[in-house]
C-alpha positions as CSV (number, residue, x, y, z in Angstrom):
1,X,0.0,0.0,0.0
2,X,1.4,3.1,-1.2
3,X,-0.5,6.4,0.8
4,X,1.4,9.7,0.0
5,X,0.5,13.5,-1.0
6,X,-2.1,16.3,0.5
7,X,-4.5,18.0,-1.7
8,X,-3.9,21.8,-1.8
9,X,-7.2,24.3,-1.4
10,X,-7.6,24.1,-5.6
11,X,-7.8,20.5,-5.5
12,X,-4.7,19.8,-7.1
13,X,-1.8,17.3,-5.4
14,X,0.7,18.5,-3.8
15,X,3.6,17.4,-1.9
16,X,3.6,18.0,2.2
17,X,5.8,19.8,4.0
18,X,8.8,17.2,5.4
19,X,7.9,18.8,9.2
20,X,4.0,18.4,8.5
21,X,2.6,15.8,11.0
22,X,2.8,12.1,9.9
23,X,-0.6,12.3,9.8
24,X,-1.3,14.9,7.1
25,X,1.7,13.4,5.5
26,X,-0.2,10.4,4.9
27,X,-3.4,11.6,3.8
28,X,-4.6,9.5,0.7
29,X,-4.2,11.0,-2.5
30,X,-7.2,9.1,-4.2
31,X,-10.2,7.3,-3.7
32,X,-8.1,4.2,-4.3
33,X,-6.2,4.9,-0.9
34,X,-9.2,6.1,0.6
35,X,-9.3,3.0,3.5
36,X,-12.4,1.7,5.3
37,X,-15.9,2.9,3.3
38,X,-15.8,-0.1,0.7
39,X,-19.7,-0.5,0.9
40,X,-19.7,3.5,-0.4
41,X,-16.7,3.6,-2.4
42,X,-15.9,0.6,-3.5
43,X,-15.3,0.0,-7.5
44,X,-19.1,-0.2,-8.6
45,X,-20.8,1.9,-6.0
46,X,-22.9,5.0,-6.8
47,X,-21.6,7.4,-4.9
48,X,-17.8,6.5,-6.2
49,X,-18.9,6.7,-10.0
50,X,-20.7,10.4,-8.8
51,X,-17.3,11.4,-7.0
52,X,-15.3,10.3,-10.7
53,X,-17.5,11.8,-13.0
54,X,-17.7,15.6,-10.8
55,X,-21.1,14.8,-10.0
56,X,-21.4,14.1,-6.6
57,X,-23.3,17.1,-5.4
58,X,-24.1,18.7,-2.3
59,X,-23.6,16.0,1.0
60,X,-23.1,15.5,4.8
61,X,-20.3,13.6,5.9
62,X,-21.4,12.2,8.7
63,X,-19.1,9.9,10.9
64,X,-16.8,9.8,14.0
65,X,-13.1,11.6,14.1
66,X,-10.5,10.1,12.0
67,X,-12.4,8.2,9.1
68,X,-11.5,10.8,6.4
69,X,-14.2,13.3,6.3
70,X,-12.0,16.2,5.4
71,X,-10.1,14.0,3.4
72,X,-13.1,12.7,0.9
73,X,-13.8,16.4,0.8
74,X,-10.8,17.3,-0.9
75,X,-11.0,14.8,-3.1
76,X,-14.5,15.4,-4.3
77,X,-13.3,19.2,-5.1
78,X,-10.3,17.5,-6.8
79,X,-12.5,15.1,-9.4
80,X,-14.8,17.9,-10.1
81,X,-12.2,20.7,-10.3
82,X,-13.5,22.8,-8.0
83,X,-11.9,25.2,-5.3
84,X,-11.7,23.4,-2.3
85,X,-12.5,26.3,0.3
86,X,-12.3,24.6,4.2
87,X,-14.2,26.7,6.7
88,X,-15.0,26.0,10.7
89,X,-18.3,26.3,12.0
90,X,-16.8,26.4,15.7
91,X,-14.5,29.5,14.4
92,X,-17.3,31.4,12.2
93,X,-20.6,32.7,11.8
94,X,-23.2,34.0,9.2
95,X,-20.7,36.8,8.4
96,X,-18.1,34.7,7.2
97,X,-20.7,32.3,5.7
98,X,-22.0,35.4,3.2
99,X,-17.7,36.5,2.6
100,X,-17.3,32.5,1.3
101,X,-20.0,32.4,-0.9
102,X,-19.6,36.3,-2.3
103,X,-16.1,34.9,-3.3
104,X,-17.4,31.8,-5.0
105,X,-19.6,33.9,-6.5
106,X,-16.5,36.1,-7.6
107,X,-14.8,33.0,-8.7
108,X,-17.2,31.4,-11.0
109,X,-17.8,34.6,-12.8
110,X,-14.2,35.4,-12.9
111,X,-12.8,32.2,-13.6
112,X,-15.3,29.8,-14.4
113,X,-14.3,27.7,-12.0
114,X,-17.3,26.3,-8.9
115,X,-16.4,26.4,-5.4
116,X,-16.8,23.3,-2.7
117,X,-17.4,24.9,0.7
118,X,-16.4,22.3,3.4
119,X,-18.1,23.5,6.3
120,X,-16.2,21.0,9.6
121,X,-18.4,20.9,12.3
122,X,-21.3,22.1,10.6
123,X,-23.4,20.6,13.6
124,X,-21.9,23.5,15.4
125,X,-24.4,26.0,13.5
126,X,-27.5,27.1,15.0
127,X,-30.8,26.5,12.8
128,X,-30.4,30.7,11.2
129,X,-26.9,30.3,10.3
130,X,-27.5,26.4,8.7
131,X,-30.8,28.3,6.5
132,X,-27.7,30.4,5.5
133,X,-26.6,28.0,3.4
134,X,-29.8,27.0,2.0
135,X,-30.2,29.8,-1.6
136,X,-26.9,29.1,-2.0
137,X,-27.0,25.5,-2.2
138,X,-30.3,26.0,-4.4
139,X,-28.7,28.3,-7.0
140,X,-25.8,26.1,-7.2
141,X,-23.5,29.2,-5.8
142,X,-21.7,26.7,-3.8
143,X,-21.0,22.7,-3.6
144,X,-21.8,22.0,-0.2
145,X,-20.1,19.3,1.9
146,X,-20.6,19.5,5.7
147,X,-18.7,17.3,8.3
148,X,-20.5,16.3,11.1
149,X,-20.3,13.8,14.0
150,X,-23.4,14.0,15.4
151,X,-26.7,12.3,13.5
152,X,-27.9,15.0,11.1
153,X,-31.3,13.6,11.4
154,X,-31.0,15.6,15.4
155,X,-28.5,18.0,13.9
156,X,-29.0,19.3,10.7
157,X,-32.6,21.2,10.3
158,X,-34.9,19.6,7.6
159,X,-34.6,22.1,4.9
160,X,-30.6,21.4,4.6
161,X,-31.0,17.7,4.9
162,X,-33.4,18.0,2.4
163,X,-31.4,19.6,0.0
164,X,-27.9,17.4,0.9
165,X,-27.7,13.4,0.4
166,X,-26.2,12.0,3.9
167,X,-23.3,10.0,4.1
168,X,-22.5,7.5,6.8
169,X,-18.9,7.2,7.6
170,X,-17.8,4.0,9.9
171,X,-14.9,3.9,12.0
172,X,-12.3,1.8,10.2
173,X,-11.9,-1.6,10.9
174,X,-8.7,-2.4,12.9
175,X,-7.0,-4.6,10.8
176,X,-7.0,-1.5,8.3
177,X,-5.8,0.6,11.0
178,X,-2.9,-1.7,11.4
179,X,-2.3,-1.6,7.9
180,X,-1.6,2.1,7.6
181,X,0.3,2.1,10.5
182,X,2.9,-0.7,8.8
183,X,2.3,1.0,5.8
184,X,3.9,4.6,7.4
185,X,6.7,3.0,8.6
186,X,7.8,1.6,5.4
187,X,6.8,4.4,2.9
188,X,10.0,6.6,2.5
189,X,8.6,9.6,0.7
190,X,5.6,10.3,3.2
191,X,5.8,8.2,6.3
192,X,8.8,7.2,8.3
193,X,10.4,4.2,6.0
194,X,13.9,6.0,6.1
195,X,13.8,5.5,9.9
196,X,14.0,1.9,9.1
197,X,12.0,1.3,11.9
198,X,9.3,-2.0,12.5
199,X,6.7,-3.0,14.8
200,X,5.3,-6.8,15.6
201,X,1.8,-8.0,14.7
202,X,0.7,-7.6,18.3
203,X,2.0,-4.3,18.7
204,X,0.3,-2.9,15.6
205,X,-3.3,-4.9,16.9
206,X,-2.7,-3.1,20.2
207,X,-2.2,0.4,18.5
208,X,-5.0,0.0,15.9
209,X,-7.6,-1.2,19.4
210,X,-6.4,2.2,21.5
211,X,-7.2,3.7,18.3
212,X,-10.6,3.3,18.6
213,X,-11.3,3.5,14.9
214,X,-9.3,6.3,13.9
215,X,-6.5,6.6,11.7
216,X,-5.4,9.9,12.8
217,X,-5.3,9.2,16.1
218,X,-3.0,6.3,15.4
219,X,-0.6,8.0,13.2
220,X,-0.3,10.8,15.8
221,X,0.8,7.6,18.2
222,X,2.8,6.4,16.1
223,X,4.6,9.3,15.6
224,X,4.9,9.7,19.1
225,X,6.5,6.3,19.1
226,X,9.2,7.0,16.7
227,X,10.1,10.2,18.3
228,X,11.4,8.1,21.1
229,X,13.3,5.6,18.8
230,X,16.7,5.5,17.1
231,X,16.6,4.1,13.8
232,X,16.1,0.4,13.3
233,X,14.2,-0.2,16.5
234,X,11.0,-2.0,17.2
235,X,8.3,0.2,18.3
236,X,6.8,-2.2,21.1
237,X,3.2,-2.4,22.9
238,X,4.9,-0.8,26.0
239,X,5.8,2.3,24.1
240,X,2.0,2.2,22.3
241,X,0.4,1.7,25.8
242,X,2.6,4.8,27.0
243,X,2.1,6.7,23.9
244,X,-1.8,6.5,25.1
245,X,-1.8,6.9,28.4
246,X,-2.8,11.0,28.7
247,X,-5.4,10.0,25.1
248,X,-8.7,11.1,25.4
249,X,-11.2,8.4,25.0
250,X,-14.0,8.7,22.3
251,X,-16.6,11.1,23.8
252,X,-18.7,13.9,23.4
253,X,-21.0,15.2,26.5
254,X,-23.0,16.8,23.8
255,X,-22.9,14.0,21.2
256,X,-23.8,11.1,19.9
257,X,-21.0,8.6,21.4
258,X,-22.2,10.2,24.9
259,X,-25.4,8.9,24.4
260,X,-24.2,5.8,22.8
261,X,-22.3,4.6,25.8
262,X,-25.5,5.8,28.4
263,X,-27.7,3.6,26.0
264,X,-25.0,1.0,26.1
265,X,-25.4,0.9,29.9
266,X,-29.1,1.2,29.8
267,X,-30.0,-1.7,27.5
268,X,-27.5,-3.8,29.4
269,X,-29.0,-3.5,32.9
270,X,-32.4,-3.8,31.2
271,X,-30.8,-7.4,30.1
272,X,-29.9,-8.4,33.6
273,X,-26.5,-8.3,32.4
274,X,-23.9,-7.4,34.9
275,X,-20.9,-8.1,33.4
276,X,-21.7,-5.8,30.5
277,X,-23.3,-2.9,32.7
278,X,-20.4,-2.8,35.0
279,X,-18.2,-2.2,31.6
280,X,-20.0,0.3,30.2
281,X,-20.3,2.7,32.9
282,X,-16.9,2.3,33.1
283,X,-16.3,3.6,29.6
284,X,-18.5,6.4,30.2
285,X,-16.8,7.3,33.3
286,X,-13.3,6.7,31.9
287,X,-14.5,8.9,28.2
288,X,-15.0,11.8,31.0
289,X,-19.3,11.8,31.5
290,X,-20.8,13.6,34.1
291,X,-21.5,11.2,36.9
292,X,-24.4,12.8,37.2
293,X,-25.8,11.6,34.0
294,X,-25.0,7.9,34.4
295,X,-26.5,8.5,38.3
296,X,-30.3,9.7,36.4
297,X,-30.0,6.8,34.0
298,X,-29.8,4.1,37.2
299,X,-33.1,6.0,38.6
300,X,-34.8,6.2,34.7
301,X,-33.8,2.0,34.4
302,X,-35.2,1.1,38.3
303,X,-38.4,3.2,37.3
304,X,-38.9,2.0,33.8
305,X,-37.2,-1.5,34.0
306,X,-37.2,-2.9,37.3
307,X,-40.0,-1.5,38.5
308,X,-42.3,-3.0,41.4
309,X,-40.4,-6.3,40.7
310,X,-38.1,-4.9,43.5
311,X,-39.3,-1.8,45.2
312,X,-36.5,-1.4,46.6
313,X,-34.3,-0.6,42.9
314,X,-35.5,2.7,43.0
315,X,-34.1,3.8,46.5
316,X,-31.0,2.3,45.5
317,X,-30.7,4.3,42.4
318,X,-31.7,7.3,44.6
319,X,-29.0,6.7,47.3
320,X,-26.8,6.3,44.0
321,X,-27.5,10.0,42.5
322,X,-27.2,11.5,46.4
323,X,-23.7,9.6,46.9
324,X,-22.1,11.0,44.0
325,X,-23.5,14.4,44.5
326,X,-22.3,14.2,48.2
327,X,-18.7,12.6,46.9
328,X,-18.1,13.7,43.4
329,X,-15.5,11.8,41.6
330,X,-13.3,9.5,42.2
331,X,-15.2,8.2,45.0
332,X,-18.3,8.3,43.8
333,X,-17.9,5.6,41.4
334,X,-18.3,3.0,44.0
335,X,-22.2,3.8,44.8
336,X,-22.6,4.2,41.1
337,X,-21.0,0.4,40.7
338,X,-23.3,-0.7,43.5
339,X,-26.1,0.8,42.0
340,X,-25.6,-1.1,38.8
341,X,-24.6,-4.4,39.9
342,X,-27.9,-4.1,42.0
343,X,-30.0,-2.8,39.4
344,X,-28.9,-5.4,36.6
345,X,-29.0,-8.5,39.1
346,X,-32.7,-7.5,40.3
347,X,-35.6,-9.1,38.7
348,X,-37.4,-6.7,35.8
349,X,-40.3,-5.6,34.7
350,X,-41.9,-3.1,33.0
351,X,-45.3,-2.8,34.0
352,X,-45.0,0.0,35.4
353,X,-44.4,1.8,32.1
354,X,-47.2,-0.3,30.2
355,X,-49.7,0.9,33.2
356,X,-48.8,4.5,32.9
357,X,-48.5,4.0,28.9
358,X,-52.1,2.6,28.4
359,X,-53.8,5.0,30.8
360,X,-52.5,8.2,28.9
361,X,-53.7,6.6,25.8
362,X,-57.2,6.3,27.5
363,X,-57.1,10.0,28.4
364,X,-55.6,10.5,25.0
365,X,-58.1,9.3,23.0
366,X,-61.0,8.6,24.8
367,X,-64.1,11.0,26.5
368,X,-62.6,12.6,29.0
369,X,-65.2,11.7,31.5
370,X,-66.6,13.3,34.9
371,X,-65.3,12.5,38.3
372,X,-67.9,10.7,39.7
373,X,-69.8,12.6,42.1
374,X,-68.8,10.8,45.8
375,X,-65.2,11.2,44.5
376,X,-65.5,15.0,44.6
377,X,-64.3,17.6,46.5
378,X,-67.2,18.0,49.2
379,X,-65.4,21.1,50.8
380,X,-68.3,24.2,51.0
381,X,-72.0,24.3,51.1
382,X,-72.6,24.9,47.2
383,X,-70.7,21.4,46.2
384,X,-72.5,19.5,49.2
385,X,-75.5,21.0,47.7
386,X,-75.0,19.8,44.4
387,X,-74.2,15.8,45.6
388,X,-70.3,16.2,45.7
389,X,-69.1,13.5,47.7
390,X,-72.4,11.8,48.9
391,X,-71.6,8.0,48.8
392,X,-67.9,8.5,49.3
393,X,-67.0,5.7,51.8
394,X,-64.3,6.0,54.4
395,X,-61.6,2.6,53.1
396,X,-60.2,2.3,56.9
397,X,-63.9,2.3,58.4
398,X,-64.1,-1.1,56.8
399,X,-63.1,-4.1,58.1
400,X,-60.6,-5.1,55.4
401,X,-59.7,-1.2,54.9
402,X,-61.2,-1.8,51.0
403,X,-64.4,-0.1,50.7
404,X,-67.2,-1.7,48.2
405,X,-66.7,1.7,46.3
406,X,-66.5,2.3,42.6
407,X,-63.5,4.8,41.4
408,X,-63.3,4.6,38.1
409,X,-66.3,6.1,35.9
410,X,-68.6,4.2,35.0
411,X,-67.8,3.9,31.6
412,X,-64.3,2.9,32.4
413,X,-65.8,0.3,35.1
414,X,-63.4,-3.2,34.9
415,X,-60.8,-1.2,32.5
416,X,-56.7,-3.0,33.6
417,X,-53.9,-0.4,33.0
418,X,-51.5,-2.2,35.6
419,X,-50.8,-6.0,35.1
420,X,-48.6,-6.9,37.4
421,X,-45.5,-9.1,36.2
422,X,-44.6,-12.5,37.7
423,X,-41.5,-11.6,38.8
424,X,-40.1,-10.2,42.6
425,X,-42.2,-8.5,44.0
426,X,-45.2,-8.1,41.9
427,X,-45.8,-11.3,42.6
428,X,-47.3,-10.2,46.1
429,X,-49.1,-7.1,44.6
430,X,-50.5,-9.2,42.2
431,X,-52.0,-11.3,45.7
432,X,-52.7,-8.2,47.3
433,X,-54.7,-6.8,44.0
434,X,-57.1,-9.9,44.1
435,X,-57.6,-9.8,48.0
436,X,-59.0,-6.0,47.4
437,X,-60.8,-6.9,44.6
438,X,-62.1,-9.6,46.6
439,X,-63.4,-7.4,49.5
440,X,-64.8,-4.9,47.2
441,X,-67.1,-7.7,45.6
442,X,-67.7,-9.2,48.8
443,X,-69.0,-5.2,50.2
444,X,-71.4,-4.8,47.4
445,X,-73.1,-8.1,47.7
């Protein structure tokens, strides 16, 4: 594998700076070198004969860091000849937006020549300065490629999307990643080949796994790596592990992958798999979440997943949220561990949610009927007058403490929102729910 060159802002190929980071050195000069997005770009597909024949058109990138976003930009500018202008939505606003496209504007009349905007970020823009983009786009002022990696379908507003196709980037796989690091220590024009340096098969698996995915991340490792060797040594997994040890794990509190992980942990304890939950709170504690967040998603799985299965899930979860607030971090990852080893061993269910769920649909869609008149406030002479509350019966002047007393309305009379589940506890609600509805049978015969 041969990966050499950068693409200048025109499109055209240049050669890198020797000090440029090994990174950009190694930036692939064709779709050929372009690594990981085979099921997009492989010989055959669409979206490669669009990118070869110019005509690929307005798109989001969308995808985590290090798959080649910026990358696939410049080479669609460089197949369709256009002037590859980059620009930051964390660094600009409308202003700059209207200054780009007055100067592709400029540019085609001038020169003929179209203009790619690659807007990095473009998550970043509120909903006015994304419309920005949007008689631009129409007019065909601009070729508009947007890098994002957060899901444009949250992100993007409608109009845009509308107007862009989407284009889902995957992390590469590791064996790739492994690949390109072998292949930037043997190339001598771009990577680090005169070094003569090597690295063994577990030591490039190790780098390619810290990597999470992303090829820039492990070039800019193994660069670190090198800078630490003499030439003709063996970069090791000691120096790889050591290399990592300050990285910053894949997250974003704002983002998707922050989200991920939560859901990650969610969905396990709702399996009742320890193992798994214990992990992934790990992750998201190690990527740098708020405790806080992982603390509300232990209360949101005892309500919603454990439910009256095991009452007591939800004052766990509770003592949880207090702990960490009352420890902060380091320390408070211990109640938050209990908390989840508790929550994913307890028995589940979720009829809780269904009862809940099925009773707002009833209000929902349904008459919204009267409160029956001995379930009414009887406070004051007017509402005594008109009936409120005759018939109401006292529940602990019974004998059993159930009274033989209708509360639904009669229209709704014999109508099951809660079902209780047969596991834990529910078990002994469900015996306590037909003792009451025994009594109140047995009071009205």
């Amino acid at each position: 594998m041969t990966l050499f060159g950068d693409l200048s802002e025109d499109g055209a190929e240049k050669r890198s700076a020797p000090l440029a980071p090994l990174a950009e050195r190694m930036r692939p000069a064709s779709l050929d070198e372009y690594l990981g997005q085979e099921k997009l770009l492989g010989a055959g597909r669409s979206l490669r004969a669009a990118i070869e024949q110019g005509v690929a058109g307005s798109l989001i990138l969308f995808g985590p860091p290090g798959v080649g976003k910026t990358t696939l930009g410049l080479l669609i500018a460089n197949h369709a000849d256009l002037h590859f202008q980059p620009f930051s939505a964390v660094l600009a606003g409308v202003a700059q937006v209207r200054t780009a496209v007055a100067d592709a504007v400029a540019r085609q009349q001038r020169d003929g020549r179209g203009t790619l905007l690659f807007v990095d970020e473009i998550h970043r823009f509120n909903k006015a300065q994304q419309d920005a983009f949007l008689p631009h786009v129409e007019r065909g002022d601009i070729v508009l490629v947007g890098a994002t990696t957060e899901n444009p379908s949250f992100s993007i507003n409608g109009a845009l999307l509308s107007r862009c196709r989407v284009v889902p980037l995957q992390p590469l796989p590791l064996e790739q990643i492994a690949g390109l690091v072998r292949a930037a220590l043997a190339d001598t024009e771009r990577g680090l080949g005169v070094r003569s340096l090597t690295i063994g098969d577990d030591a490039a698996a190790r780098l390619a796994a810290l990597s999470g995915g992303d090829a820039r991340r492990a070039l800019v490792c193994l660069e670190a790596c090198a800078a630490t060797c003499v030439d003709g040594d063996a970069i090791d997994e000691a120096m790889i592990v050591e290399a990592f040890q300050h990285r910053t794990l894949l997250h974003d509190k704002s983002g998707d992958h922050h989200y991920d992980l939560l859901s990650a942990l969610h969905k396990s304890l709702r399996n009742s798999d320890v193992q798994a939950a214990v992990y992934w709170l790990a992750r998201a504690l190690e990527a740098g979440a708020d405790a806080q967040h992982a603390a509300r998603r232990l209360v949101a799985v005892a309500a919603e997943d454990v439910g009256l299965a095991d009452p007591m899930a939800l004052q766990v979860a509770m003592a949880a949220v207090q702990a960490v607030q009352f420890l902060g971090l380091p320390e408070g990852r211990l109640p938050l561990t209990e908390a989840v080893i508790y929550l994913a061993a307890a028995p589940k269910s979720n009829a809780v949610t269904k009862a809940i769920s099925a009773a707002m649909q009833a209000v929902r869609d349904g008459e919204q009927h009267p409160v029956p008149l001995h379930l009414r406030n009887a406070s004051g002479g007017v509402a005594k007058d008109l009936g409120h509350g005759k018939g109401y019966i006292y529940a602990h002047d019974t004998a059993a403490g159930v009274a033989a007393m209708q509360c639904l309305p009669d229209a709704l009379r014999g109508a099951k929102y809660y079902r209780p589940g047969s596991r834990g506890f529910e078990q002994r609600i469900a015996e306590r729910m037909r003792d009451n509805d025994k009594h109140r049978e047995e009071g009205r015969a």
